[in-house]
PDB file of N, CA, C and O in Angstrom:
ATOM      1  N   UNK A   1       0.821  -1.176   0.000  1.00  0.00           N
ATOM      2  CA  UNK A   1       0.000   0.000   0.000  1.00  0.00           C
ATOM      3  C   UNK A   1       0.870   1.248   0.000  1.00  0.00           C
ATOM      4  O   UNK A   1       1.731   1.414   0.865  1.00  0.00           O
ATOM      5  N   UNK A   2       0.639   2.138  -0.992  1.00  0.00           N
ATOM      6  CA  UNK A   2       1.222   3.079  -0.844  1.00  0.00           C
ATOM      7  C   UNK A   2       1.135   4.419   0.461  1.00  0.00           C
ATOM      8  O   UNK A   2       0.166   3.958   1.065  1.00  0.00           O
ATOM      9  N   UNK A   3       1.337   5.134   0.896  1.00  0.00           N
ATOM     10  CA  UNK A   3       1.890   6.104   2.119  1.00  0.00           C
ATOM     11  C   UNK A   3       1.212   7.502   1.168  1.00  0.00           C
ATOM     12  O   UNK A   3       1.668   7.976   0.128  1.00  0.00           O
ATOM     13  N   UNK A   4      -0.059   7.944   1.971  1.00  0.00           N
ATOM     14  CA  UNK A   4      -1.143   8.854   1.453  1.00  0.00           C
ATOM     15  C   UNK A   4       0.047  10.181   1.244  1.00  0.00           C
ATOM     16  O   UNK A   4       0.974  10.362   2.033  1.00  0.00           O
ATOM     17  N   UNK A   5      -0.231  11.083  -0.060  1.00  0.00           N
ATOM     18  CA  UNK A   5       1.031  11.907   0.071  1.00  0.00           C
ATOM     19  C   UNK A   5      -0.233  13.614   0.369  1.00  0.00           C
ATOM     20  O   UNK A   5      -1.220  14.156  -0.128  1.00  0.00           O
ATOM     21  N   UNK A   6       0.965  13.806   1.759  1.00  0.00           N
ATOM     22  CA  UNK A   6       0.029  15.243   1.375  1.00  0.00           C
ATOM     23  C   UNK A   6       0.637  16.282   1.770  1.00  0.00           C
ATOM     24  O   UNK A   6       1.520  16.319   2.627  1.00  0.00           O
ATOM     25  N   UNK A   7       0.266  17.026   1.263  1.00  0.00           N
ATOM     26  CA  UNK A   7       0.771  18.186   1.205  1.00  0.00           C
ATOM     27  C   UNK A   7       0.946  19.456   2.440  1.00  0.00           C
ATOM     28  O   UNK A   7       0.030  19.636   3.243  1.00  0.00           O
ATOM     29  N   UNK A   8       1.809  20.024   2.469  1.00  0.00           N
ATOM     30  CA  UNK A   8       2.244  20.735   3.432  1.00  0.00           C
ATOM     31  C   UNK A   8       2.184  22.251   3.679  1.00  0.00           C
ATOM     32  O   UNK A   8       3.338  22.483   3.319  1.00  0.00           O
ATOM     33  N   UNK A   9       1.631  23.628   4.074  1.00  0.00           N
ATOM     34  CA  UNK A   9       1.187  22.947   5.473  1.00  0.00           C
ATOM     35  C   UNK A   9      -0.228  22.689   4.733  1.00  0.00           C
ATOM     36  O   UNK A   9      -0.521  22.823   3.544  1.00  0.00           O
ATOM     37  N   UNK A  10      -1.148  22.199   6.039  1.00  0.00           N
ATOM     38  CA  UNK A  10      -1.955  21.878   5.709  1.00  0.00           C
ATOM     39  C   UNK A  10      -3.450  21.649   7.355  1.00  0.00           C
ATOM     40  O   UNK A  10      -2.973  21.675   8.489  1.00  0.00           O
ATOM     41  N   UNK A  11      -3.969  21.588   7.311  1.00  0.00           N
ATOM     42  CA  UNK A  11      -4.869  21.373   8.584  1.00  0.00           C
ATOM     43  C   UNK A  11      -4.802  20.483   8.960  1.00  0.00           C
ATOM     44  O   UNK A  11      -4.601  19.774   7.974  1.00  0.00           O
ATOM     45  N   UNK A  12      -4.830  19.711  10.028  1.00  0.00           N
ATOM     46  CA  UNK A  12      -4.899  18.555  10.532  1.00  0.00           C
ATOM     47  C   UNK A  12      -5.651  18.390  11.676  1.00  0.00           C
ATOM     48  O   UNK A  12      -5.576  19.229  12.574  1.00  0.00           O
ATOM     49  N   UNK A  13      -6.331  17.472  11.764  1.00  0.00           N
ATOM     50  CA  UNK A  13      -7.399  17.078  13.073  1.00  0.00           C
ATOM     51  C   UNK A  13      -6.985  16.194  13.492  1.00  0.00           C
ATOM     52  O   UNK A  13      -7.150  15.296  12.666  1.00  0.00           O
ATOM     53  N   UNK A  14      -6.184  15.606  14.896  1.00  0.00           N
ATOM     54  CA  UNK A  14      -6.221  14.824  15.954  1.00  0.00           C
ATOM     55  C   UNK A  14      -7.358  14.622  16.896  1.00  0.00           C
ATOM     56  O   UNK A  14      -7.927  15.522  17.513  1.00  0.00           O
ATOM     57  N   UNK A  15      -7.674  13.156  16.951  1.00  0.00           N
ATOM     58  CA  UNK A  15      -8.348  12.711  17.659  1.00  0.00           C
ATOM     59  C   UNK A  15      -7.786  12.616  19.455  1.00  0.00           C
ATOM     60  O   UNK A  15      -6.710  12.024  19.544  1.00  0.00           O
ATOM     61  N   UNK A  16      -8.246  13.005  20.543  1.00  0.00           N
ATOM     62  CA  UNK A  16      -7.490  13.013  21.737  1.00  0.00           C
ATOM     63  C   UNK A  16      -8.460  12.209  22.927  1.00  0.00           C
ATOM     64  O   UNK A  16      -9.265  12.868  23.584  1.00  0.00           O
ATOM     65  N   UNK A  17      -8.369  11.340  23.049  1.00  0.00           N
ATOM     66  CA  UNK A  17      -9.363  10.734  23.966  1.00  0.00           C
ATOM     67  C   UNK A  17      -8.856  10.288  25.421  1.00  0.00           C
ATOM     68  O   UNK A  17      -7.839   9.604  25.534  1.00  0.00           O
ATOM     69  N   UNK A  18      -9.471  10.630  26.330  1.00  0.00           N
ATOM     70  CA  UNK A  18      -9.314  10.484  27.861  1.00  0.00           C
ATOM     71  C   UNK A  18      -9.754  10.596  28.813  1.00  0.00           C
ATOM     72  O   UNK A  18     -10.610   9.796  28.436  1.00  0.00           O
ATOM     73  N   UNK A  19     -10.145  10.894  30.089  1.00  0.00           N
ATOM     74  CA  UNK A  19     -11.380  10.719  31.129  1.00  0.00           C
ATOM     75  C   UNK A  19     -11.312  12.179  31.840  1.00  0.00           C
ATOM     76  O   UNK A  19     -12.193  12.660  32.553  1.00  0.00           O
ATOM     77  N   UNK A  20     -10.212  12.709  31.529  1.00  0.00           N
ATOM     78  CA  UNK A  20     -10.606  13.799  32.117  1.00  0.00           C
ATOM     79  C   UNK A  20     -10.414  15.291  31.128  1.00  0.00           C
ATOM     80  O   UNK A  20      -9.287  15.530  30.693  1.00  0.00           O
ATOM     81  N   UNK A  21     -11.661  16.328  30.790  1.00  0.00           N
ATOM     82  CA  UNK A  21     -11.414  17.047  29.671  1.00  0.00           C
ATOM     83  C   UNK A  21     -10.873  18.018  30.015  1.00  0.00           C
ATOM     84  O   UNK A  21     -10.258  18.665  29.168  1.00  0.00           O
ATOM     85  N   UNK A  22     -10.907  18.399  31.193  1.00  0.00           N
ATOM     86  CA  UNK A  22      -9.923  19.717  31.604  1.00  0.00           C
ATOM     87  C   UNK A  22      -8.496  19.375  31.226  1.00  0.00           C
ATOM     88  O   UNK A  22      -7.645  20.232  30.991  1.00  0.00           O
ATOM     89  N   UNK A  23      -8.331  18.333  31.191  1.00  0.00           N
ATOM     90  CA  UNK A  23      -6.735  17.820  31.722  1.00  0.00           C
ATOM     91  C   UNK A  23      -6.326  17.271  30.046  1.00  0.00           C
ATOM     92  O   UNK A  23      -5.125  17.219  29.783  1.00  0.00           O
ATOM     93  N   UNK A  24      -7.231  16.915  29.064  1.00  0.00           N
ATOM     94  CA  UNK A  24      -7.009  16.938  27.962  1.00  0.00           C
ATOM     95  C   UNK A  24      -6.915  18.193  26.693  1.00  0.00           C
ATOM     96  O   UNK A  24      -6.419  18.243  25.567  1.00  0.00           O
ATOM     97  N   UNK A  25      -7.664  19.110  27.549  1.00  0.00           N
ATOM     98  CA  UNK A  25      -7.389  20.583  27.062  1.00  0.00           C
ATOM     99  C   UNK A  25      -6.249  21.304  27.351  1.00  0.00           C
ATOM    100  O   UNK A  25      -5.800  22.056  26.487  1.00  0.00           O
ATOM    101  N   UNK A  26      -5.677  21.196  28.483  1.00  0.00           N
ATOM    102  CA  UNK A  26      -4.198  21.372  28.904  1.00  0.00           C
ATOM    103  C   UNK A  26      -3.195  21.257  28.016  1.00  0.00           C
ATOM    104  O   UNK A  26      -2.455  22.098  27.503  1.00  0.00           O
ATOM    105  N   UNK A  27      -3.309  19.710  27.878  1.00  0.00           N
ATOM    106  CA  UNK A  27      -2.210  18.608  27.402  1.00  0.00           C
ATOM    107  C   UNK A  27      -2.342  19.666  26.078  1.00  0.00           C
ATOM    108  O   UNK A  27      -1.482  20.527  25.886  1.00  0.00           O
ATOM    109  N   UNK A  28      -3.405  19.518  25.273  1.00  0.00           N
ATOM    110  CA  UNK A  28      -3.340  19.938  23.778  1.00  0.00           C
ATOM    111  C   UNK A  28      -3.156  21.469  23.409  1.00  0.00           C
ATOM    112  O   UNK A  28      -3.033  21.901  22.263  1.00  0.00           O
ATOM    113  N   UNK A  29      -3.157  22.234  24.605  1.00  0.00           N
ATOM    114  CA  UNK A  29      -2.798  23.669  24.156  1.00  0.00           C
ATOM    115  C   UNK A  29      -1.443  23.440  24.441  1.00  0.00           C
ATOM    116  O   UNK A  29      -0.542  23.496  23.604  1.00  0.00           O
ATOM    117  N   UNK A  30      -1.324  23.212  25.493  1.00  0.00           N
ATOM    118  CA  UNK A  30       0.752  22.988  25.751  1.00  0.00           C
ATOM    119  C   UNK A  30       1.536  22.430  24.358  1.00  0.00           C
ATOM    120  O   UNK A  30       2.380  22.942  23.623  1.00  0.00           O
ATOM    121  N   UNK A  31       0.852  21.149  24.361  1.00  0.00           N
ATOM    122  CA  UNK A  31       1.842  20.593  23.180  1.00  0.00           C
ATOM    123  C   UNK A  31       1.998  21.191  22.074  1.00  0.00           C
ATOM    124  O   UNK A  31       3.147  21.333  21.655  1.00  0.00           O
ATOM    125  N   UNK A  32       0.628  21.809  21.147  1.00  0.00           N
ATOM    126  CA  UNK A  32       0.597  22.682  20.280  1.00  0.00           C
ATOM    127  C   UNK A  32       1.067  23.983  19.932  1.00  0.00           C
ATOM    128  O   UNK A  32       1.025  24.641  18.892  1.00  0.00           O
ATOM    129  N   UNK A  33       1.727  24.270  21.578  1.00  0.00           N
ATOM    130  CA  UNK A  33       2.151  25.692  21.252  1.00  0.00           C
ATOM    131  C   UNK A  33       3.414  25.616  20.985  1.00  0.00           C
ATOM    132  O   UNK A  33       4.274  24.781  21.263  1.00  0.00           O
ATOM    133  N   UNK A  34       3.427  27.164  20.072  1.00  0.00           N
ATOM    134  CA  UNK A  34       2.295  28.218  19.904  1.00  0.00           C
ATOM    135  C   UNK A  34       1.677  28.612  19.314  1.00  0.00           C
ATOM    136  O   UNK A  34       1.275  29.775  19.290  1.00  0.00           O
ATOM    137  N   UNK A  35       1.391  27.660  18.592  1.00  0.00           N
ATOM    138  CA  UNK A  35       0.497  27.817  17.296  1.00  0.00           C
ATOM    139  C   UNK A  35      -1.405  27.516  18.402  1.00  0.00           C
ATOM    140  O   UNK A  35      -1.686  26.863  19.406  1.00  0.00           O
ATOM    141  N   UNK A  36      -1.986  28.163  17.719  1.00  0.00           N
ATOM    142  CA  UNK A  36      -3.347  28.398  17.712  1.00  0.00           C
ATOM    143  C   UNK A  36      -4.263  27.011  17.798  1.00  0.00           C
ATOM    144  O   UNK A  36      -4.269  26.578  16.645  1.00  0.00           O
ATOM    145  N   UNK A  37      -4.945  26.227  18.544  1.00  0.00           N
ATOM    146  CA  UNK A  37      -5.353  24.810  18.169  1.00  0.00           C
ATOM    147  C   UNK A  37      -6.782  25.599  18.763  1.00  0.00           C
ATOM    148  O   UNK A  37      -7.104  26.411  19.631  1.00  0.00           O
ATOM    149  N   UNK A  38      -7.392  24.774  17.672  1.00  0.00           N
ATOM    150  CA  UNK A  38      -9.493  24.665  17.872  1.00  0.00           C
ATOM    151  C   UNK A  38      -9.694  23.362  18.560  1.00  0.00           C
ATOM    152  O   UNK A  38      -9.307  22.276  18.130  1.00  0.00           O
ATOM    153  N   UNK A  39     -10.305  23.564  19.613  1.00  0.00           N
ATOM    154  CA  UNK A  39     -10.994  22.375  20.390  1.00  0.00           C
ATOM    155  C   UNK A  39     -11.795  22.422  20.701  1.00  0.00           C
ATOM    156  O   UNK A  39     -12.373  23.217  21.442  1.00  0.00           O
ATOM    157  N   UNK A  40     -12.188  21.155  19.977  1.00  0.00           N
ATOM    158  CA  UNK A  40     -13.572  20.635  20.071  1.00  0.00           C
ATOM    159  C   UNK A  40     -14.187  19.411  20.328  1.00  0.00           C
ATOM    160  O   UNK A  40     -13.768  18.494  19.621  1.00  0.00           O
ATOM    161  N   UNK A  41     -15.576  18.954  21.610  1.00  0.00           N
ATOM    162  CA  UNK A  41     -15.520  18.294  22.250  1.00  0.00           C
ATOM    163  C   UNK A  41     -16.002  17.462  21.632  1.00  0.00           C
ATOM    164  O   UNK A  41     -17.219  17.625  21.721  1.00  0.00           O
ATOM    165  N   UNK A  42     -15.657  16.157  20.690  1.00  0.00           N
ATOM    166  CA  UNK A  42     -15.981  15.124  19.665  1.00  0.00           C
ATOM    167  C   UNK A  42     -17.502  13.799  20.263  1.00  0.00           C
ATOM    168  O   UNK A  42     -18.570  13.494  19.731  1.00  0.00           O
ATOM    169  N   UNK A  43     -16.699  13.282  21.800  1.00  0.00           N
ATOM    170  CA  UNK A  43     -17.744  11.976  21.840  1.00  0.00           C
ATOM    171  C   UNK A  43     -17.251  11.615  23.755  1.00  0.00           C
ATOM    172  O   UNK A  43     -16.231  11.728  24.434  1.00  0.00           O
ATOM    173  N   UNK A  44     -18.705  11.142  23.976  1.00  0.00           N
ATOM    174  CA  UNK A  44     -18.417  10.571  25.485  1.00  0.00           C
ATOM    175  C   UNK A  44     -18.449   9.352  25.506  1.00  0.00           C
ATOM    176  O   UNK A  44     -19.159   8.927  24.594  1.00  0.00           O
ATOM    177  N   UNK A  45     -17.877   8.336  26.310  1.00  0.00           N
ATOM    178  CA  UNK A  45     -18.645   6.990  26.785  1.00  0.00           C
ATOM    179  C   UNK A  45     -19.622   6.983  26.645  1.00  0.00           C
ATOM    180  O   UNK A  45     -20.105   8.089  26.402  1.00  0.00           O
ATOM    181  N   UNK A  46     -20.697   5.653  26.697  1.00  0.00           N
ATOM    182  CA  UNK A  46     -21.681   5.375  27.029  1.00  0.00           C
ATOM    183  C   UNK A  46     -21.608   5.504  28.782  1.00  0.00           C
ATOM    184  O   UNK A  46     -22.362   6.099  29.552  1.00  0.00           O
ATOM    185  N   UNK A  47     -20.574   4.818  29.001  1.00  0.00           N
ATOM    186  CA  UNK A  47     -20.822   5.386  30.883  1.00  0.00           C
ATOM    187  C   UNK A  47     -19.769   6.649  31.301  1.00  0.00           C
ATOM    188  O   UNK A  47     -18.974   6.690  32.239  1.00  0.00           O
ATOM    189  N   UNK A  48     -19.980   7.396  30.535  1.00  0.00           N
ATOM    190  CA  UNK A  48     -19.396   8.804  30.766  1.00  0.00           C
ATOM    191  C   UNK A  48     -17.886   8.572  31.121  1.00  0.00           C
ATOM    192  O   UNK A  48     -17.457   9.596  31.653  1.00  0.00           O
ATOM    193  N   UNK A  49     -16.713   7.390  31.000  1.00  0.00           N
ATOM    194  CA  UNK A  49     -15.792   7.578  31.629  1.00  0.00           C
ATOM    195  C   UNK A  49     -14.734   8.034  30.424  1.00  0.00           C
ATOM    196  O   UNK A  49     -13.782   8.711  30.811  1.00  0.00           O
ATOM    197  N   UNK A  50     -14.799   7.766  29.172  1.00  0.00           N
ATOM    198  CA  UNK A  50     -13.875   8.460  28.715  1.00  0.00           C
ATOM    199  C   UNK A  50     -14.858   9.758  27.570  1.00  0.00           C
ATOM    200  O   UNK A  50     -16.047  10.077  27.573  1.00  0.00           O
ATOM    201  N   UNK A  51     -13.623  10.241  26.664  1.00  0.00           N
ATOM    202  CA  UNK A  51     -14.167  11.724  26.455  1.00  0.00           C
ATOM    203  C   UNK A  51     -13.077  11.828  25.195  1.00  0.00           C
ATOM    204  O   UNK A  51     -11.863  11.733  25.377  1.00  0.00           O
ATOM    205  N   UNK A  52     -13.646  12.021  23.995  1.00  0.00           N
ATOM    206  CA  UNK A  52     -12.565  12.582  23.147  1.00  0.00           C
ATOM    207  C   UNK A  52     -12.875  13.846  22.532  1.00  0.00           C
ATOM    208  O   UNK A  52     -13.988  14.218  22.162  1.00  0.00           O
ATOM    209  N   UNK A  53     -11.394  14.695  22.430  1.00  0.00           N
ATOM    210  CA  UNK A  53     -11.797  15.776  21.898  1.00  0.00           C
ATOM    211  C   UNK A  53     -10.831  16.038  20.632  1.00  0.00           C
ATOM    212  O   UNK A  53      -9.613  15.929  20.491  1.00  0.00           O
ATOM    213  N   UNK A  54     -11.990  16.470  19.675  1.00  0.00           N
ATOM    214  CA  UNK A  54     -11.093  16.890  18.098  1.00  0.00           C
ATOM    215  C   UNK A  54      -9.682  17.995  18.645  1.00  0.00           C
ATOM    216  O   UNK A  54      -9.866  18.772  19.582  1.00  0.00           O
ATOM    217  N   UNK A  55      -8.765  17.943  18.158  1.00  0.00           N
ATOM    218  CA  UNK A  55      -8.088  19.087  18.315  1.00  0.00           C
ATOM    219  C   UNK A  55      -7.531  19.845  16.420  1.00  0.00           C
ATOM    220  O   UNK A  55      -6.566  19.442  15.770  1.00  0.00           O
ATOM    221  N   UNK A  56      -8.038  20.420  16.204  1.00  0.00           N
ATOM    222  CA  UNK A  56      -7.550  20.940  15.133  1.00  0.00           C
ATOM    223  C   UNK A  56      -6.538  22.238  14.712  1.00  0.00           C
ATOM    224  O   UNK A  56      -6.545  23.296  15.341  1.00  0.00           O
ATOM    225  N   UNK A  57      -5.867  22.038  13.809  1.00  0.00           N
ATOM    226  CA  UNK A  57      -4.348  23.434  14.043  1.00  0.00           C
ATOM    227  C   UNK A  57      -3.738  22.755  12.427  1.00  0.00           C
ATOM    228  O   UNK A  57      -3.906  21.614  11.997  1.00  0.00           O
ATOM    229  N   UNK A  58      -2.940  24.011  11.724  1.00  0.00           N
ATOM    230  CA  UNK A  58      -1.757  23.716  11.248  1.00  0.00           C
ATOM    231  C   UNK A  58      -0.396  23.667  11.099  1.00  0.00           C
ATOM    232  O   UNK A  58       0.500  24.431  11.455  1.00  0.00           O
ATOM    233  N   UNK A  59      -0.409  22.502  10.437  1.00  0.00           N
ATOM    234  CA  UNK A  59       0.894  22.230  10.446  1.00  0.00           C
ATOM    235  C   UNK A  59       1.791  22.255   9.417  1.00  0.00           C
ATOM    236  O   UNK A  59       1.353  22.156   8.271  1.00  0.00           O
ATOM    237  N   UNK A  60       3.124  22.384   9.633  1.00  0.00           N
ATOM    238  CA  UNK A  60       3.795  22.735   8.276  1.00  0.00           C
ATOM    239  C   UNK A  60       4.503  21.926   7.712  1.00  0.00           C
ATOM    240  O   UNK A  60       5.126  22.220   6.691  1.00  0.00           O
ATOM    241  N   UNK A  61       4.557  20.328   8.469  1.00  0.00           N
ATOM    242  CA  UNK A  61       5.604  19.680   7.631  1.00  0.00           C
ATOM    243  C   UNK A  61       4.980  18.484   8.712  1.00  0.00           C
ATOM    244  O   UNK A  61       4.143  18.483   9.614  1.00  0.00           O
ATOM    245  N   UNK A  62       5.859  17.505   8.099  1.00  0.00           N
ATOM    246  CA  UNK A  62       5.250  16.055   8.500  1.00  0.00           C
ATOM    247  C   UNK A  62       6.255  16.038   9.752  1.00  0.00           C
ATOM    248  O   UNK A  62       5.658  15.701  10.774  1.00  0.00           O
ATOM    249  N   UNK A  63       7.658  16.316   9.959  1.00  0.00           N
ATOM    250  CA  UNK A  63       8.161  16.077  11.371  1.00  0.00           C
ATOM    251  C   UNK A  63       6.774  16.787  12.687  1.00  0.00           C
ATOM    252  O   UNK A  63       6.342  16.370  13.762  1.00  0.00           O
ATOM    253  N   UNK A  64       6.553  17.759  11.999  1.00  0.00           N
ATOM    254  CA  UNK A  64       5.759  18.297  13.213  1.00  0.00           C
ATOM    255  C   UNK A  64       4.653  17.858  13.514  1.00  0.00           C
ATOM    256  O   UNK A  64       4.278  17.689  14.674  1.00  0.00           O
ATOM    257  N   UNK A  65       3.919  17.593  12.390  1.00  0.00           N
ATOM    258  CA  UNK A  65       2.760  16.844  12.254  1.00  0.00           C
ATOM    259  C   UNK A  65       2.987  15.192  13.412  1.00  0.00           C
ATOM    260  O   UNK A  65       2.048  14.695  14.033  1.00  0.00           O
ATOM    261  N   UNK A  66       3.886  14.849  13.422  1.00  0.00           N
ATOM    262  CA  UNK A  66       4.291  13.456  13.882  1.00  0.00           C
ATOM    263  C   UNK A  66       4.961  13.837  15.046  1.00  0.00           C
ATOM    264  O   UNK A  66       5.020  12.838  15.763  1.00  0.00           O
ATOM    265  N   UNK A  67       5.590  14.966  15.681  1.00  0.00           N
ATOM    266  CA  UNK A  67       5.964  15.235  16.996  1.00  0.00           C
ATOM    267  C   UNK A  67       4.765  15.581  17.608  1.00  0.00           C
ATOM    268  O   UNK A  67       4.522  14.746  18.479  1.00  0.00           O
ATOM    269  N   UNK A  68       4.025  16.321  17.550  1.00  0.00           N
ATOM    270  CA  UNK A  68       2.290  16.397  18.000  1.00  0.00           C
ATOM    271  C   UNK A  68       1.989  15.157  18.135  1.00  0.00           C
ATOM    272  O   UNK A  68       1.846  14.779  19.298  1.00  0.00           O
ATOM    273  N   UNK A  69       1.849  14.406  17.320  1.00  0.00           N
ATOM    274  CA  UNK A  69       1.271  13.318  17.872  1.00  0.00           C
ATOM    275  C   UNK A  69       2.259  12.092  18.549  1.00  0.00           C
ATOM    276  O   UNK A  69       1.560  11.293  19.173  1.00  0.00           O
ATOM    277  N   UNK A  70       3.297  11.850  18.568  1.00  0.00           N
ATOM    278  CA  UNK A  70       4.085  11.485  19.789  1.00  0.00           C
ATOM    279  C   UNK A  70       3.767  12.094  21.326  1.00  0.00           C
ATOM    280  O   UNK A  70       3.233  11.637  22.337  1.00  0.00           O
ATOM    281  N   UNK A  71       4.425  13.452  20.929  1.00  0.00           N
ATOM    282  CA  UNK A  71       3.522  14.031  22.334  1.00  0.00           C
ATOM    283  C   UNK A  71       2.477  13.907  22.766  1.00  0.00           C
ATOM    284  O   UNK A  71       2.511  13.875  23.996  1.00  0.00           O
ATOM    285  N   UNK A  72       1.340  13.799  22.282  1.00  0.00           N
ATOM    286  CA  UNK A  72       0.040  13.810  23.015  1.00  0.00           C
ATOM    287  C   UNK A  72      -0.174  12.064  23.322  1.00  0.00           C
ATOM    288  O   UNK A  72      -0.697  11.778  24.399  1.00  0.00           O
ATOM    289  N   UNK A  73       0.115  11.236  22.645  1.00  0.00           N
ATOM    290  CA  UNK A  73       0.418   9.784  22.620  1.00  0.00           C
ATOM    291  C   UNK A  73       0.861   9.315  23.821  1.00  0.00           C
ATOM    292  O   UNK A  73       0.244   8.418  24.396  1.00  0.00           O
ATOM    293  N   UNK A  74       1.935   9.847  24.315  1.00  0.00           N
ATOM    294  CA  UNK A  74       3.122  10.187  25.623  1.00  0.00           C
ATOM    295  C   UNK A  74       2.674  10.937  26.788  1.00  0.00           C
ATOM    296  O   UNK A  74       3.176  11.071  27.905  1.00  0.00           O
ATOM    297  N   UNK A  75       1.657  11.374  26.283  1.00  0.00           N
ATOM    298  CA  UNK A  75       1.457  12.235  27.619  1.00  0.00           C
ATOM    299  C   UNK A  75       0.489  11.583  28.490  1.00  0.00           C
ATOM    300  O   UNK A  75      -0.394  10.840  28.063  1.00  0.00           O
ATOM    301  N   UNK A  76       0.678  11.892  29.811  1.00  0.00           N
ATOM    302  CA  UNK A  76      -0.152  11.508  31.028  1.00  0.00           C
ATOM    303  C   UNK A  76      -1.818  11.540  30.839  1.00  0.00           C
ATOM    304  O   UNK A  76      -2.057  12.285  29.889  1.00  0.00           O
ATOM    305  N   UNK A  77      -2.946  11.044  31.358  1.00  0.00           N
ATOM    306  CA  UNK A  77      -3.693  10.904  30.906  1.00  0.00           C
ATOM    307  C   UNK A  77      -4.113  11.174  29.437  1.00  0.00           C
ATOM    308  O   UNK A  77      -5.144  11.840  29.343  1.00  0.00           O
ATOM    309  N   UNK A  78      -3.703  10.909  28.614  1.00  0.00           N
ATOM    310  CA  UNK A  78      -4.088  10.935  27.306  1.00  0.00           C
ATOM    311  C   UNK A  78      -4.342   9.198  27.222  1.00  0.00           C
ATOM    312  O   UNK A  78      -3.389   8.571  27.684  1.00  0.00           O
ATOM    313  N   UNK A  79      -5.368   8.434  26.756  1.00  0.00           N
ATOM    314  CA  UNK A  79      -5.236   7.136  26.410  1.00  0.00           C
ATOM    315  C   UNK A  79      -4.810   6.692  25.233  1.00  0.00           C
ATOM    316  O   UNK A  79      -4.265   5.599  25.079  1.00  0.00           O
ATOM    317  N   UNK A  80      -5.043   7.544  24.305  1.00  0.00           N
ATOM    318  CA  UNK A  80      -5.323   7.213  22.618  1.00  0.00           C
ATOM    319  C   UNK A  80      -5.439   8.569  21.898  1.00  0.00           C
ATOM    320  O   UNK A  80      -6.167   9.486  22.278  1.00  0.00           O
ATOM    321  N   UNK A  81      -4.557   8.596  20.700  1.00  0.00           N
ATOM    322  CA  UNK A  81      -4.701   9.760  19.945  1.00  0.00           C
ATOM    323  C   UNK A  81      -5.068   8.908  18.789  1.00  0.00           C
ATOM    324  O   UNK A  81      -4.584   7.794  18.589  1.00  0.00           O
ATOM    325  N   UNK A  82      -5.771   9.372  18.189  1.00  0.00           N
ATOM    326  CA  UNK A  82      -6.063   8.928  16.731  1.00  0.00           C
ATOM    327  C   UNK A  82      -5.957  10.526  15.343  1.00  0.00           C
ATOM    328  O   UNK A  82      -6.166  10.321  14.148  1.00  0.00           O
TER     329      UNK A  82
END
């Protein structure tokens, strides 16, 4: 399979899912800065324990694009970035 080619910069939406949203809004303004990120609150559990939120921002190149998401991957309550 070929490796989707795209182009740079460009918008990108991360998926950020975790149980607590204060503490996932944190994580994603820190890591992102200082660039500007839109957040937005995507989906809950069915038993309210986890919580994902879109984070959207651009980016200018694929290292960065892929250090964002290491970081948020890595970080303390974060469970799952998609």
């Amino acid at each position: 399979m070929k490796r989707p080619e795209i182009e740079y910069p460009c918008t990108w939406v991360y998926k950020v899912i975790g149980q607590d949203c204060t503490i996932l809004k944190e994580i994603i303004v820190s890591t992102c800065a200082p660039q500007d990120v839109k957040i937005t609150h995507s989906n809950t559990s069915s038993g309210g324990k986890y919580h994902s939120l879109n984070a959207e921002l651009t980016v200018n190149d694929e290292a960065a694009r892929l250090g964002i998401y290491d970081t948020l991957k890595n970080s303390p309550g974060v469970k799952f970035v998609l």
